[in-house]
N, C-alpha and C positions, 0 to 999 in steps of 0.2 A: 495518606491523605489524597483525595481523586485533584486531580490536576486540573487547572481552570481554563477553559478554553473557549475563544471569542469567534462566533460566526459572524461576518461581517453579511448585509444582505442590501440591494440594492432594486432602486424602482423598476417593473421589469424581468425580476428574476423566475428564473425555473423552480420552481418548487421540486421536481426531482431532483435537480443536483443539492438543492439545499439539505434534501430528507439524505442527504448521505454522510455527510461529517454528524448531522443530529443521530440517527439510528447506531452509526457504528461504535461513537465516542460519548451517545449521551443517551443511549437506550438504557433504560433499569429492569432488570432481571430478576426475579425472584430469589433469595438468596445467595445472590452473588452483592459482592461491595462494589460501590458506584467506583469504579476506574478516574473517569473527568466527569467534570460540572461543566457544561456546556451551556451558553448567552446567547441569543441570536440577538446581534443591535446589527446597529445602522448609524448612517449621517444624520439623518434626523428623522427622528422615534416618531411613531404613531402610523398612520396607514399606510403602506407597501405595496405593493400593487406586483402582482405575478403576472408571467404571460400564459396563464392558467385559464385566464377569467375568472377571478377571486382576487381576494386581499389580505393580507397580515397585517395582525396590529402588532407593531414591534415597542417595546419598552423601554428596549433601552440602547443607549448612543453610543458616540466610539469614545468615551470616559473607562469604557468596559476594558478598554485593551490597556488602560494604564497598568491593570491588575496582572491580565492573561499571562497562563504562557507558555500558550498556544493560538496563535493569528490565523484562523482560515478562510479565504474567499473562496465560497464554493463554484464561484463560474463570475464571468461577465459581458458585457455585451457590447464589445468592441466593433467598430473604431472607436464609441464613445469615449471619452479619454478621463481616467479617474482625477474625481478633483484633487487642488492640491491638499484641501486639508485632513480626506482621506489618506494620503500617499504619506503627508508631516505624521499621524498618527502611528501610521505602518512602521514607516523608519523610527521613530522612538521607541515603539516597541519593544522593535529589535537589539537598536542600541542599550536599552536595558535587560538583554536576555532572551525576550521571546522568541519562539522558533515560528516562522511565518512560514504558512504552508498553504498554495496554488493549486487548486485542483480544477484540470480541465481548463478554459477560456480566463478561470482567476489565475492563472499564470501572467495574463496579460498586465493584471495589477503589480506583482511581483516584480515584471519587468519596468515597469514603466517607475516603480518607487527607486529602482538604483542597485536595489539587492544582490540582482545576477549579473552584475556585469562583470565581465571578465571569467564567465561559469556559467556550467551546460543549466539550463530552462527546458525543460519536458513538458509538451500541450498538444495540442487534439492535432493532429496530422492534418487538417482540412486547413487549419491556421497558421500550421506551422511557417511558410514560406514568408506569409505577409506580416508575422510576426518578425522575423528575423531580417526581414526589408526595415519594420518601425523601430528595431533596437538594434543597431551594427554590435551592440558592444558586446550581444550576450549570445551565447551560442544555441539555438536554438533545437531542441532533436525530437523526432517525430518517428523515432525506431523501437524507441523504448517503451514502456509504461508507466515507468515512476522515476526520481530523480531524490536522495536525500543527501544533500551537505551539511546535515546536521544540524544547522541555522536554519536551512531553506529548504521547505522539499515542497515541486510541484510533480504534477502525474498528467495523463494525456485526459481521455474523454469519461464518463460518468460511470464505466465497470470498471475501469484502472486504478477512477479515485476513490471505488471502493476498495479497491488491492492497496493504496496509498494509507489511506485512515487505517486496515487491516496492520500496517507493516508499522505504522503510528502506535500500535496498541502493542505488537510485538517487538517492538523496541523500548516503548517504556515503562512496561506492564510485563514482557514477556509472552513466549510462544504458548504456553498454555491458558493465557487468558483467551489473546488474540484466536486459539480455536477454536474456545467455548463460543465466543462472538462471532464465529465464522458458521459455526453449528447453530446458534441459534439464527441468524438470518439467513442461512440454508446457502451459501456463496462457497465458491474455495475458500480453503485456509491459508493458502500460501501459490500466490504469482511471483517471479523476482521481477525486480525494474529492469531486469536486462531483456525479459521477454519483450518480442516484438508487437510491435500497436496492432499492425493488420496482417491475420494471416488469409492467405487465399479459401483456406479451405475447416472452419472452426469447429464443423461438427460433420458428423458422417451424410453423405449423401442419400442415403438409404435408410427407409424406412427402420422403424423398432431397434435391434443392437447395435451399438456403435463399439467394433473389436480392437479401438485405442483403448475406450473408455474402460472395457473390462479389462484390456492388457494395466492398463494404470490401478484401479482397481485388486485386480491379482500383487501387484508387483506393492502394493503399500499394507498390504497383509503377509508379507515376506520380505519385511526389511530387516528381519532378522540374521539371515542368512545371503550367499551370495547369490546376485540372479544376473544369469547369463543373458546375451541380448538371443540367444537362440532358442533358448527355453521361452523367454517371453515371446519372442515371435510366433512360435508354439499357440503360443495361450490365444494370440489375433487369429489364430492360423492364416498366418502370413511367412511369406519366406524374408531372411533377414533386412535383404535388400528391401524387399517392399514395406516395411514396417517401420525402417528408419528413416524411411522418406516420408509416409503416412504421418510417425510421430512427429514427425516437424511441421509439418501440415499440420497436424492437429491441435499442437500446443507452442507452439513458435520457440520450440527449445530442443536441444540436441536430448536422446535418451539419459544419457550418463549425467548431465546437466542436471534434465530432472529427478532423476535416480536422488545426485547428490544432495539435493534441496530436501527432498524427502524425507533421508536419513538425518539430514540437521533438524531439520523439524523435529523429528524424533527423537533425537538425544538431548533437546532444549528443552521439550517435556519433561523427559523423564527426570532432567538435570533441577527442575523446578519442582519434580511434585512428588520425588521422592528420596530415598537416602541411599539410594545405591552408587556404587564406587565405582569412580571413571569407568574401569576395565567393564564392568558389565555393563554400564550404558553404553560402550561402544560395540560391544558384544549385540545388546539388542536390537541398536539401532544398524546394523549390518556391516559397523567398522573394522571388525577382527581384532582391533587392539589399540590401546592406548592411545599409542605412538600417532596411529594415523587417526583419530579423532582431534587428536589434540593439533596437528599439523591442518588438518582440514575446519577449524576453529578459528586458527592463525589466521591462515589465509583467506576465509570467508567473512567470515566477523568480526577478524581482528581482535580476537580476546583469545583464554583459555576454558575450557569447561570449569574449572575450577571458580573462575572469578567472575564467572557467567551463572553458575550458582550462586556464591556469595552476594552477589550485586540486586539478584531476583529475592532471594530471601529476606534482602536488607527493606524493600518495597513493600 
């Protein structure tokens, strides 16, 4: 059954951060089963007004969130300060379950309804400080890209929260949905929240090849096997020194970091969309064995392969 989710929308709003939580979680694809049933309401339904130069006509009100359960404010436009009877909606929500999730400047709502206090809040770097000025109580961070407490997940600026809704889909849907959805609207598949907001240097300075890009490229069509960081440096034709300083520049993640994400990606697929046995999905996805799939499970996602199957199957 696709899962009901309320986009909250406000007088004002960005139409692109809006088309984000709509396209990721409520795009319909040929052939594939609708994931969530996505609403866009409001405080009060009927014409909306964008800083587009246009208008939405929205239908319906925050009655929608009694249902949801899934809460998302895709942006807003602070200092304006949400009313209260937005903010009463949001905490009931919650209080009955729903997961309320902040993307971008809607993080400001988040904080301002009570949710994060006492717990990290993730928003656009540019915000961050004045954010963390207007709520002493919630820890504010502007290093990361996304933030999930399982009740509350907010993300930084309008690519993050597309990595946020992405992590949204491969959390309750699973990694092989989330990279059909990554495949069809052409984005990566997989950012972690740990990557940093701003890197210095995103894309190669230089015209046509960019030799991270093929190095990462090379390196996800050999996850089967072990790959050396000198082999891959190889591939940049870069020396090792220079490459692990480039990759971090270029993806705001240590190699081995991304390496690792890679490989879970990969044995979450397989562990969803086929019948193969531990030992070989850790075999394919570049683990050598069980043991260390199953520890690197633990420790990342806090489950087993085993009950990471089960749990996806059961969906």
């Amino acid at each position: 059954m696709a899962r009901s989710v309320a986009v909250v929308v406000f007088d004002g709003i960005s139409p692109f951060h809006l088309s984000v939580p709509c396209m990721v979680l409520g795009e319909r694809f040929e052939g594939w089963p609708a994931l969530f049933d996505v609403t866009v309401c409001a405080q009060r339904p009927g014409r909306v007004a964008t800083n587009a130069g246009f208008a939405l006509d929205i239908a319906h009100g925050l009655d929608v969130l009694d249902t949801a359960d899934f809460v998302i404010i895709p942006s807003w436009d602070p200092p304006r300060e949400p009313d209260s009877v937005l903010l009463s909606a949001i905490r009931a929500a919650h209080a009955r379950g729903a997961v309320i999730v902040g993307l971008c400047l809607g993080s400001y709502v988040v904080a301002a309804s009570g949710l994060a206090d006492g717990r990290e809040l993730v928003t656009h770097w540019g915000w961050a400080a004045r954010m963390a000025s207007r709520f002493p109580h919630v820890q504010v961070r502007a290093d990361v890209l996304w933030s999930d407490h399982g009740d509350v997940l907010t993300s930084a600026g309008t690519a993050a929260a597309l990595d946020c809704c992405l992590h949204l889909v491969r959390r309750e849907c699973g990694a092989e949905p989330a990279a059909r959805v990554a495949r069809a609207i052409v984005v990566a598949p997989h950012r972690s929240g740990s990557q940093a907001q701003f890197i210095q240097a995103p894309v190669s300075a230089m015209d046509g090849d960019d030799p991270i890009e093929r190095a990462m490229v090379w390196a996800r069509a050999h996850l089967d096997r072990p790959v050396s960081l000198d082999e891959w440096a190889r591939v940049a034709a870069m020396s090792r020194r220079t490459f692990t300083r480039n990759f971090r520049a270029r993806t705001g993640a240590s190699c081995g970091q991304w390496l690792l994400n890679q490989r879970l990606d990969r044995a979450r697929i397989l562990l969803e969309t086929t019948a193969f046995g531990v030992e070989r999905v850790a075999a394919e996805s570049g683990f050598a064995t069980a043991a260390t799939l199953r520890h690197h499970f633990r420790q990342t996602l806090g489950t087993t392969p085993q009950r990471h199957r089960a749990d996806f199957r059961e969906r």
